[in-house]
C-alpha positions, 0 to 999 in steps of 0.5 A: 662608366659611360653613359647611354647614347640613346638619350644624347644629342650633340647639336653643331652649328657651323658658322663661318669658321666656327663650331659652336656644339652643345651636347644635351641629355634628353629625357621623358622628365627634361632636357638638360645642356651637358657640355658646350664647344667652341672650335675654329677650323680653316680651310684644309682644302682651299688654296689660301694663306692664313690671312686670306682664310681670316673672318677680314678678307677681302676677294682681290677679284672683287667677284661677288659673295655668292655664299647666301644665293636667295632668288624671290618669285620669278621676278627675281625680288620679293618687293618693288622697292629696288632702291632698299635691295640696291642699298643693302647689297651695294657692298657685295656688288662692289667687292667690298669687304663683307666680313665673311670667309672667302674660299677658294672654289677652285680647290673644292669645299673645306672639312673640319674633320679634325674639329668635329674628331676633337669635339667627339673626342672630349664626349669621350673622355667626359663618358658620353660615346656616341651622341646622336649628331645634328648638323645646322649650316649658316645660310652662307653654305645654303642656297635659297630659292623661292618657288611659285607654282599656281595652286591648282598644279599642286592639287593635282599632285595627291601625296607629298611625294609627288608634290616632291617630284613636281617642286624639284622639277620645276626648281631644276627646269625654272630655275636651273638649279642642278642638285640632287633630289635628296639633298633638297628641302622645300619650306612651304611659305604663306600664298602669294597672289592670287594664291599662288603656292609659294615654297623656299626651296633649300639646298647645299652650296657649293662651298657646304663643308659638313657633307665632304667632313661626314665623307671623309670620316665615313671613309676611314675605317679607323673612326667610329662616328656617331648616328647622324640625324640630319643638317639644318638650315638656320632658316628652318632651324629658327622657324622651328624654334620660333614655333616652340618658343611661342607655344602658348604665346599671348595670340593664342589665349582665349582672352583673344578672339578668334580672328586676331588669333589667327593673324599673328605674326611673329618677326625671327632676327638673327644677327650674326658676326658677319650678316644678320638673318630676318624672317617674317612669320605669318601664324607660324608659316614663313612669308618672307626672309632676308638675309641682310649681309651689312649688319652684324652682331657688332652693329648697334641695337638701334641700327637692327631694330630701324633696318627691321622696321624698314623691311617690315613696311617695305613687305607691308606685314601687319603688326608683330606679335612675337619676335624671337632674337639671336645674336652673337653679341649682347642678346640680352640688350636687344631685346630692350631694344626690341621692346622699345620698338615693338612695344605691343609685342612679346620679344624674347631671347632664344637663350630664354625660351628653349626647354632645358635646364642649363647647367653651366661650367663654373666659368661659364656666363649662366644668361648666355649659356646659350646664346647666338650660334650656340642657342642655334647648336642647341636647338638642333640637338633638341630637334634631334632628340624628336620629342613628342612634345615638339617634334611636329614644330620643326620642318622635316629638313635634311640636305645629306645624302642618304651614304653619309646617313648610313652607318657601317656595321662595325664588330663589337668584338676583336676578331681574336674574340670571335676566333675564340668563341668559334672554337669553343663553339666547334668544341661543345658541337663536336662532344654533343655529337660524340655524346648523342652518336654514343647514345644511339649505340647504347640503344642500338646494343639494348634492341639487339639484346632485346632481341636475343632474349626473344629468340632464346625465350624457351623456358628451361628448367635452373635443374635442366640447365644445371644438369647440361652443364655438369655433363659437358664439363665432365665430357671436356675433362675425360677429353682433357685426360686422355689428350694427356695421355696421348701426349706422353705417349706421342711426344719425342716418339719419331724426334729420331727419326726426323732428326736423321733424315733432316741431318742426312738432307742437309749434309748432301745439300753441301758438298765435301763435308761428312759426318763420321759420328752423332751423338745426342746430349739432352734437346740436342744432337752433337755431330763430328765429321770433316769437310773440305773447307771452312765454309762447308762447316759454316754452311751446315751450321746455318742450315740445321740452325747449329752452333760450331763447338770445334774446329780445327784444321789438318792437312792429308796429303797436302789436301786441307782437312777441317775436322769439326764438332757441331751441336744441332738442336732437336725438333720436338714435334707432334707426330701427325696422327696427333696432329690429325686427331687434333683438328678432328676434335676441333671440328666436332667442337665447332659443330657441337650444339648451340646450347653447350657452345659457349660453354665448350669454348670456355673449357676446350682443350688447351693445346700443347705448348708451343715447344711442343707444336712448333710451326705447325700448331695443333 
């Protein structure tokens, strides 16, 4: 039995050439983790070997990771310690190794269609079709661009959709950054100076697999993919979770005053296999973010925390209230770390702090059920979910395009069913149809009777009526006695006469032939003569309808002789004067009166037999 997908949410996190999936049950009561997945996917598209598509390659070009693109201000930087920024990416400018997957771009973004498949495949089979899908891209595939506008052109722009309009203009005029509208999320930032509005401006990269992976399954027919909610970056993302992990934070108890309340600052670390993601929040709203490519997960604590401090005074932010971490790699022991470094603030683990009850596999660690990029997967199902408790804590943030949110109508029936349910359905109309059409006649035969009886509603005696109908019974019964009497006297009366004119016709109608005797035997006439040839004889047969009883054949001087014997059959007829009062009484009877009608053609003379009528009928 499968369970409700309204209420399933299946957050993918895509890093590098990883999948991290979590799949969470989020209801009005709690939000519960289900299952967690773990996927490694190559480059289908991209012309590289197996070596070259592992997390150690290195670009023989010694081209530049271009990966994370994240521009500052219009002066390029986000402070003026250039000695800090050179140290940090002096790996990536000089083609060293940087610990992430180099794709070819020549050959267009890589999809993990049949990562993603699998991943939804095993939802399956565990009885939870179709979750809702929630997309988080690492900053490798996104791109980051910081936008400065004076305040006053945004003010002028009422409505968030003209405020939009006016941001992506100047992306795109300032900037040159060619991207679609749509696929464009701005991240509002703290004002900078002389309080200017400053926005992070996120867009996909070039190298973004989810979009060509939703593509491509939306494409084939044969898929039936899930409701797709959006794609997440991990800046926003963690934004969000930093919000929600810190709800009722120590800063916002009554215990502080007013002021210190409203300048806490909350620190987001996120340190991955191969670069480690560093925001600065200010009262929840981003001031600055990093993107630190030389340190990983695989570095020491000491190594993290002493990098943060380093960008903390170079931003000169003010003292750390919060710090929310992520890491690949032992989440539990850098926030030792952390607290030792950050003594006066609250560090907490994202795996800690994200609202839902976990339920691990038996082989699975309960303290890192989530942690690092699955803690990330998990946070956008819970984003996903839109849970009125925390729904306005994330930024509204989806960099897909508007076809790949769409989903296609798919039949729930085969086309067998609905063929089936269209004939039965032909069936019930067409005998609804018969049963109302053979109504209508039923009232159309009642009105007419309705009518009869009131153009015959005279009133007439039982006794008159009795009367009318003994009088014309006995009419019919005189008339039936003497049409008797007729017959006998009529019938056979002129059969002889008839018979020889017929005979003398036919024997002059063929030649050579006479009749030399006649003689009648019952209902026929039996003739004998001689003709000149056989076919003579044949003929007057045919011709009186007789049959040939003799035949035989002599010669009288040397001239052939047939003498035969032929029975002729006897037409018993009506004579005409018969015939004649017959059709006059059919006439007196037709024109009788309507009252003894149908009475009259109830027990109207019977006619004569049809021996007796021939063709003529009487």
């Amino acid at each position: 039995m499968s369970n409700q997908s309204d209420d399933l949410f299946l957050g993918v996190m895509v890093v590098g050439n990883t999948l991290h999936a979590v799949l969470l049950r989020s209801t009005a009561r709690d939000t519960s983790v289900l299952r967690r997945f773990t996927r490694q996917w190559g480059t289908h598209f991209a012309e590289t070997t197996p070596d070259e598509a592992g997390p150690g390659f290195q670009d023989d070009g010694g081209e530049e990771d271009d990966f994370t693109n994240i521009q500052f201000g219009d002066e390029g930087g986000m402070g003026g310690n250039d000695m800090f920024l050179g140290s940090e990416f002096e790996d990536a400018s000089s083609g060293g190794d940087l610990g992430t997957p180099q794709m070819s771009t020549e050959s267009g973004p890589s999809s993990f269609v049949l990562e993603l498949d699998d991943i939804l495949a095993e939802c399956r089979d565990n009885g939870y079709e179709n979750p809702t899908l929630a997309f988080c891209a690492s900053n490798e595939y996104v791109e980051q661009t910081e936008l400065t506008l004076p305040s006053e052109d945004l003010k002028s722009s009422e409505g968030s959709s003209r405020r939009r309009k006016q941001l992506y203009q100047h992306l795109t005029e300032e900037h040159a950054v060619g991207v679609e509208r749509e696929r464009v999320a701005f991240l509002p930032m703290t004002p900078g100076a002389g309080e200017q509005a400053r926005y992070l401006a996120l867009h996909p990269g070039v190298e973004d697999p989810i979009t060509p992976t939703l593509r491509t399954m939306r494409e084939e027919n044969s898929r039936n993919l899930s409701p797709i909610r959006f794609m997440d970056t991990e800046t926003s993302l963690y934004v969000g979770l930093a919000r929600l992990a810190f709800r009722g934070s120590p800063f916002e108890d009554e215990e502080r005053d007013e002021q210190t309340a409203a300048e806490g600052n909350t620190l987001i670390v996120g340190a991955g296999a191969e670069d480690t993601l560093v925001t600065f929040l200010e009262d929840g709203t981003p001031h600055h973010t990093e993107m630190l490519q030389s340190l990983s997960a695989f570095d020491s604590a000491e190594t993290i925390c002493s990098r943060v401090l380093l960008l903390q005074d170079e931003y000169g932010t003010g003292p750390i209230q919060q710090v929310l971490l992520l890491s690949d790699e032992d989440e539990l022991g850098l926030v030792d770390s952390f607290e030792m470094f950050f003594p006066d603030a609250r560090v907490e683990a994202l795996q800690t702090t994200l609202p839902a009850l976990v339920q691990p596999r038996e082989d699975d660690d309960a303290e890192d059920a989530l942690g690092g990029p699955a803690g990330a997967a998990a946070g956008a199902a819970v984003r996903a979910a839109d849970d009125e408790r925390h729904a306005h804590l994330f930024e509204d943030v989806n960099l897909l395009p508007s076809e790949v949110m769409k989903r296609r109508f798919r039949m729930p029936i085969s086309w067998q069913n609905v063929a089936v349910l269209a004939m039965l359905f032909l069936t019930v109309m067409f005998f609804m149809w018969r049963f109302f059409d053979q109504r209508n006649q039923m009232d159309d035969a009642r009105r007419e009777l309705r009518r009869y009886r009131q153009a015959n509603a005279e009133q007439v005696s039982p006794q008159v009526l009795q009367a009318r109908i003994d009088s014309l019974e006995s009419t019919a019964e005189g008339l039936h006695k003497s049409l008797d009497v007729l017959d006998d006297l009529l019938v056979g009366s002129s059969q002889w006469s008839r018979a020889m004119e017929k005979t003398a016709r036919e024997v002059a109608a063929v030649e050579g032939i006479w009749v030399e005797s006649w003689t009648p035997q019952g209902s026929e006439l039996t003739l004998a003569g001689n003709a000149v040839g056989r076919d003579r004889v044949v003929g007057l047969a045919e011709r009186t309808n007789g049959s040939i009883e003799k035949l035989t054949f002599s010669e009288i001087r040397d001239w052939p002789v047939y003498s035969f014997t032929l029975n002729v059959p006897l037409e018993q007829k009506l004579p005409r004067a018969a015939r004649y009062l017959r059709q006059r009484m059919a006439a007196r009877r037709d024109t009788s009166s309507s009252g003894g009608a149908s009475l009259t053609k109830q027990r109207s003379v019977p006619a004569a037999p049809a021996s007796l009528d021939g063709s003529d009928g009487g």
